[in-house]
C-alpha positions as CSV (number, residue, x, y, z in Angstrom):
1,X,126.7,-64.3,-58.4
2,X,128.0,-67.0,-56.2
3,X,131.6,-67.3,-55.6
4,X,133.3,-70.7,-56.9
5,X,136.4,-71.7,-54.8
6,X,139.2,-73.6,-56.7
7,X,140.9,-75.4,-53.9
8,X,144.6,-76.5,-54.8
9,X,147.2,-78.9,-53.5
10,X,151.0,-78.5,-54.6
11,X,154.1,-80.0,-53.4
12,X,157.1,-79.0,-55.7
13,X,154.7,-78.8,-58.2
14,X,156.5,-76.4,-60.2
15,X,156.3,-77.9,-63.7
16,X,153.1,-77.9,-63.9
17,X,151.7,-75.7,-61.7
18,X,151.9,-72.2,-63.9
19,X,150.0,-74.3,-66.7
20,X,147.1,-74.8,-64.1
21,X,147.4,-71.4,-63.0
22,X,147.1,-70.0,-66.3
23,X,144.5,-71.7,-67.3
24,X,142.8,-70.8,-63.9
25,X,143.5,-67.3,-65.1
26,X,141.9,-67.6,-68.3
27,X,138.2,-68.0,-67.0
28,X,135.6,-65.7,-68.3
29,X,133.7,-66.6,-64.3
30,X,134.5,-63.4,-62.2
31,X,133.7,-64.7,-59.2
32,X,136.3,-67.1,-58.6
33,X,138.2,-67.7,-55.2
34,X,141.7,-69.2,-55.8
35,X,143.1,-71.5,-52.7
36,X,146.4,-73.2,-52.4
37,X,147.3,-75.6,-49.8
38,X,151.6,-76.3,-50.2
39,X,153.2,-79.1,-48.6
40,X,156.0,-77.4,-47.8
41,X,157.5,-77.4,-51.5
42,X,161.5,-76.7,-52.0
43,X,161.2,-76.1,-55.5
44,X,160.5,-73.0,-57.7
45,X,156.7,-73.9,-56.1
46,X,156.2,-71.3,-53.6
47,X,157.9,-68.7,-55.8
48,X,155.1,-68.8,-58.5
49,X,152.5,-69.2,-56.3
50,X,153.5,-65.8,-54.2
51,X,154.1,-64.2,-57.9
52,X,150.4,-65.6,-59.0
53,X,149.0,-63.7,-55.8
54,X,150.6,-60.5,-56.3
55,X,149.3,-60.6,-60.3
56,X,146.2,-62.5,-60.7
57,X,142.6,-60.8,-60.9
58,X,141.5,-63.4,-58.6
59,X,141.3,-63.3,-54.9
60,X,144.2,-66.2,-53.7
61,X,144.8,-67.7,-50.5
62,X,147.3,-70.2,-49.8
63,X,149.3,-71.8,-47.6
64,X,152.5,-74.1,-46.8
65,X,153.1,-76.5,-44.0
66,X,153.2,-80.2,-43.6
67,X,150.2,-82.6,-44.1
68,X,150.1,-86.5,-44.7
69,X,149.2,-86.8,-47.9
70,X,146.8,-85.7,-50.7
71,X,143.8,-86.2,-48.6
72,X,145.0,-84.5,-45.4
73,X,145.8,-81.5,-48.1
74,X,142.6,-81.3,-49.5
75,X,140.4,-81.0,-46.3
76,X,143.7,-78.1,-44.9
77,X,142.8,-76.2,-48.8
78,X,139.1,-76.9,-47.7
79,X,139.5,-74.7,-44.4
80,X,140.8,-72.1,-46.3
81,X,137.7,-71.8,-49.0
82,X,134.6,-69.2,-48.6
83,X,133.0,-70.0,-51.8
84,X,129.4,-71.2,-52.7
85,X,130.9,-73.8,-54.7
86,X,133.7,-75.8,-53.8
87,X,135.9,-77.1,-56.8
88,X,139.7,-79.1,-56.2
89,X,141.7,-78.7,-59.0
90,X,145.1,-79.7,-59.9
91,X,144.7,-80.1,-63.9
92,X,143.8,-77.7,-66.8
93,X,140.9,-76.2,-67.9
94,X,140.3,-76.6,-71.3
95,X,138.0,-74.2,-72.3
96,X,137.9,-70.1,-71.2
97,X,134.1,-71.1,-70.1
98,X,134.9,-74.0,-68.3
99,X,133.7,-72.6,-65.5
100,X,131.1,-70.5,-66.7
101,X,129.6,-73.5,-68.4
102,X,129.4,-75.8,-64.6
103,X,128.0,-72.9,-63.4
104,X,125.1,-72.8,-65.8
105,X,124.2,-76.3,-65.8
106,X,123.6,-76.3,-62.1
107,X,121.8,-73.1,-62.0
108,X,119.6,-74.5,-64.4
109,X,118.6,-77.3,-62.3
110,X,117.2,-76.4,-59.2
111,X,117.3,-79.8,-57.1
112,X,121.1,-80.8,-57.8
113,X,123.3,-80.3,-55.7
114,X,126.8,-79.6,-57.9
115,X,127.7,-80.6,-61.7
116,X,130.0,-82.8,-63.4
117,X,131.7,-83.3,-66.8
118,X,133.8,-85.5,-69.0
119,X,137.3,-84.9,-68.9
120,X,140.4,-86.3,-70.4
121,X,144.2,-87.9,-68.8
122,X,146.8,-86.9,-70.8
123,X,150.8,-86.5,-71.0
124,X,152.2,-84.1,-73.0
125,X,152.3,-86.4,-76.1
126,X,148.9,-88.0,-76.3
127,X,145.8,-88.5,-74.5
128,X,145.3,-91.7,-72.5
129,X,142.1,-92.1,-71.0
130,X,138.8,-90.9,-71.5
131,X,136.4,-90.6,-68.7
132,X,133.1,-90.4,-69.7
133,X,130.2,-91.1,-67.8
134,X,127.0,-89.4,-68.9
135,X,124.0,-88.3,-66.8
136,X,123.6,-90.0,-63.6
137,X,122.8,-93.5,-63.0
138,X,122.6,-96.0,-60.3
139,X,125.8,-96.4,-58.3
140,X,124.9,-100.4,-58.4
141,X,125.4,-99.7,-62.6
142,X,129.0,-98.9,-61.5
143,X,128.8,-95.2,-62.3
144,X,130.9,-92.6,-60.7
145,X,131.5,-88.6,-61.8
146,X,134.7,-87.3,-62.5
147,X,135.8,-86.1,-59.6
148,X,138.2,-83.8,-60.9
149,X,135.1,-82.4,-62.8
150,X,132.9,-82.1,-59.6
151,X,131.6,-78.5,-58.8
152,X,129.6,-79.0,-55.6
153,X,127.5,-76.7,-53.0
154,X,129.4,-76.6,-49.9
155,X,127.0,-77.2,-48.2
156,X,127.7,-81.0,-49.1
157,X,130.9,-80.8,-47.5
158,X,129.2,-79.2,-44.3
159,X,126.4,-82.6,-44.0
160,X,128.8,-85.4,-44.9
161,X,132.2,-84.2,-43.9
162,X,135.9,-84.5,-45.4
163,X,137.9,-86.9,-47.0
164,X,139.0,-89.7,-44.7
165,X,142.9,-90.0,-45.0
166,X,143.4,-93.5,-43.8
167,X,142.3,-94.0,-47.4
168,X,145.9,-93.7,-50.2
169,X,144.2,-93.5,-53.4
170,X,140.4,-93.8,-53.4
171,X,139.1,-91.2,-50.3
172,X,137.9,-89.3,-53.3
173,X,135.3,-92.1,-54.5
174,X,134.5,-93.3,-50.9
175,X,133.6,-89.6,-50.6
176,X,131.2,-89.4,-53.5
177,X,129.6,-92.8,-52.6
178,X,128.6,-91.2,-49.2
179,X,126.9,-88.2,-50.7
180,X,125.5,-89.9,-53.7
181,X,124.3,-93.5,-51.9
182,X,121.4,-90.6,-50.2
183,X,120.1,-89.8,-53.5
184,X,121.6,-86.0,-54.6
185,X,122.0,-85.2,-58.0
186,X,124.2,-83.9,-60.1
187,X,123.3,-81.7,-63.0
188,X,125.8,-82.9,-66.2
189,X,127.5,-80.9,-69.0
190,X,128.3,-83.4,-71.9
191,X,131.6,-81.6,-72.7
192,X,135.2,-82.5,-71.7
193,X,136.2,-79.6,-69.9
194,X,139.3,-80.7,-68.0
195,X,142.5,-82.3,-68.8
196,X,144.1,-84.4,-66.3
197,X,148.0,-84.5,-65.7
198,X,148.0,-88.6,-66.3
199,X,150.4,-90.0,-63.7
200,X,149.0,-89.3,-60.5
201,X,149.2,-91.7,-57.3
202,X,146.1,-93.7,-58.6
203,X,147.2,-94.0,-62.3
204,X,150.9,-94.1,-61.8
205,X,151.3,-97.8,-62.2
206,X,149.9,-101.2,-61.7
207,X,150.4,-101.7,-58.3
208,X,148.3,-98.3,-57.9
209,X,145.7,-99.4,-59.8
210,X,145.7,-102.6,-57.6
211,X,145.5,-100.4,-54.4
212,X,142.4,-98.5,-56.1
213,X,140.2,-101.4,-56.4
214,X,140.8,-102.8,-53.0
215,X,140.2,-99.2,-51.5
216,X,136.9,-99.0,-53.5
217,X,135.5,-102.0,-52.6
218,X,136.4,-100.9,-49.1
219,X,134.7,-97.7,-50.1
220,X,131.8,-99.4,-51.1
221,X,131.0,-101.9,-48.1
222,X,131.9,-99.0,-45.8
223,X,129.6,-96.8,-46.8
224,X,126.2,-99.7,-46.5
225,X,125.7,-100.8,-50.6
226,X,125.0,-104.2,-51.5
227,X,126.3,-106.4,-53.6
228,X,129.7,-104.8,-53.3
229,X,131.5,-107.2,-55.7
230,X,128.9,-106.8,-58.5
231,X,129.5,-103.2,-58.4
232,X,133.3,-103.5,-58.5
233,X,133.0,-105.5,-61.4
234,X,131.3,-102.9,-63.2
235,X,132.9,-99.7,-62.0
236,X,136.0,-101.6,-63.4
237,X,134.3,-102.6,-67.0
238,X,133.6,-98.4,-67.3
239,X,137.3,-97.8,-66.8
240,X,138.3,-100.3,-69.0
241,X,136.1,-98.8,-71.5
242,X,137.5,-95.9,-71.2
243,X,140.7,-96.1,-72.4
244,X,139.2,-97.2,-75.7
245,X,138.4,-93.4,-77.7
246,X,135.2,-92.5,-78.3
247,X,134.6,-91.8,-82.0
């Protein structure tokens, strides 16, 4: 069974970082690896995340020292993962097979090299935003994955490297676009797996949705594509789109 490795980044995350925990816990996948890279939190953080070690049925590692930002956290909660297949994960599981299910779809499909699902960003009142994509398509059709859905072989990681942190907001997408602009495939579970906390440095405002776009059109020409503009445009039409709900 290969191992799947949940990689974590918290910095007084304490409101809502039991919820992910628990619904970490919940997973019907035994083979789970659990790591948590802290910032250095001074909230209840570090106290539930020494308590989830001691009781979950999960190997944990973790880890609390200083970084410069997200990106620089993800790559430190990278160095700490063993797994076959390298997850980060902030959010909630929806589903007791959440995992189970990724797992599935990309055994099933022997030339991919990860998975990806729908997924939903929500506050505790109502949902926001929708992201659904489908099956892959053509980057140039303005189609990205979910990255908070993204299960991936680490051997990615190992050929194309971290996430660059002179990127705020959009190191995640400039990271897929390098992997995917090669031609690897993803295998995809039409099923919404994964609520996202809404409210997060590229969906806090309008300013940070500002930032986004420039970064992924940096993103874009950085990594070689053509008609970088056209492709903007459309990546921005889906998002749109998405805040519409799909009946």
């Amino acid at each position: 069974m290969q191992v799947v490795s949940l990689i974590l980044t918290t910095f007084n995350s304490a409101g809502n970082l039991s919820r992910t925990l628990q619904s970490i816990e919940m997973q019907d996948y035994s083979a789970i690896e659990v790591n948590i890279k802290d910032g250095g939190s001074k909230d209840e953080t570090l106290s539930i995340i020494k308590k989830y070690e001691q009781e979950s049925r999960f190997h944990v590692n973790w880890v609390s020292n200083s970084d410069k930002g997200i990106y620089d956290a993800m790559n430190q909660g990278y160095a700490l993962a063993t797994g076959d297949i390298l997850v980060f994960f902030n959010d909630l599981f929806l589903m007791p097979d959440a995992v189970s299910k990724m797992m599935a779809a990309i055994e099933a499909d022997e030339g991919c090299v990860g998975a990806h699902a729908d997924l939903v960003y929500a506050t505790d009142e109502k949902v926001v935003r929708y992201w659904k994509m489908g099956p892959q398509k053509s980057l140039y059709a303005g189609w990205m994955p979910g990255h908070p859905t993204l299960f991936l072989k680490k051997e990615i990681y190992e050929k194309y490297g971290l996430y660059d942190d002179s990127y705020k907001i959009a190191a995640d997408y400039e990271f897929m676009i390098r992997f995917l602009k090669d031609g690897n495939t993803l295998a995809y579970l039409p099923e919404t797996i994964i609520r996202m906390y809404y409210g997060g440095t590229s969906t806090s405002d309008a300013e940070s949705y500002a930032l986004s776009l420039k970064e992924g059109h940096r993103a874009v020409k950085s990594n070689g594509l053509k008609a970088a503009w056209w492709i903007d445009f459309l990546r921005t039409c889906r998002v749109l789109l998405q805040f519409i709900k799909k009946k």
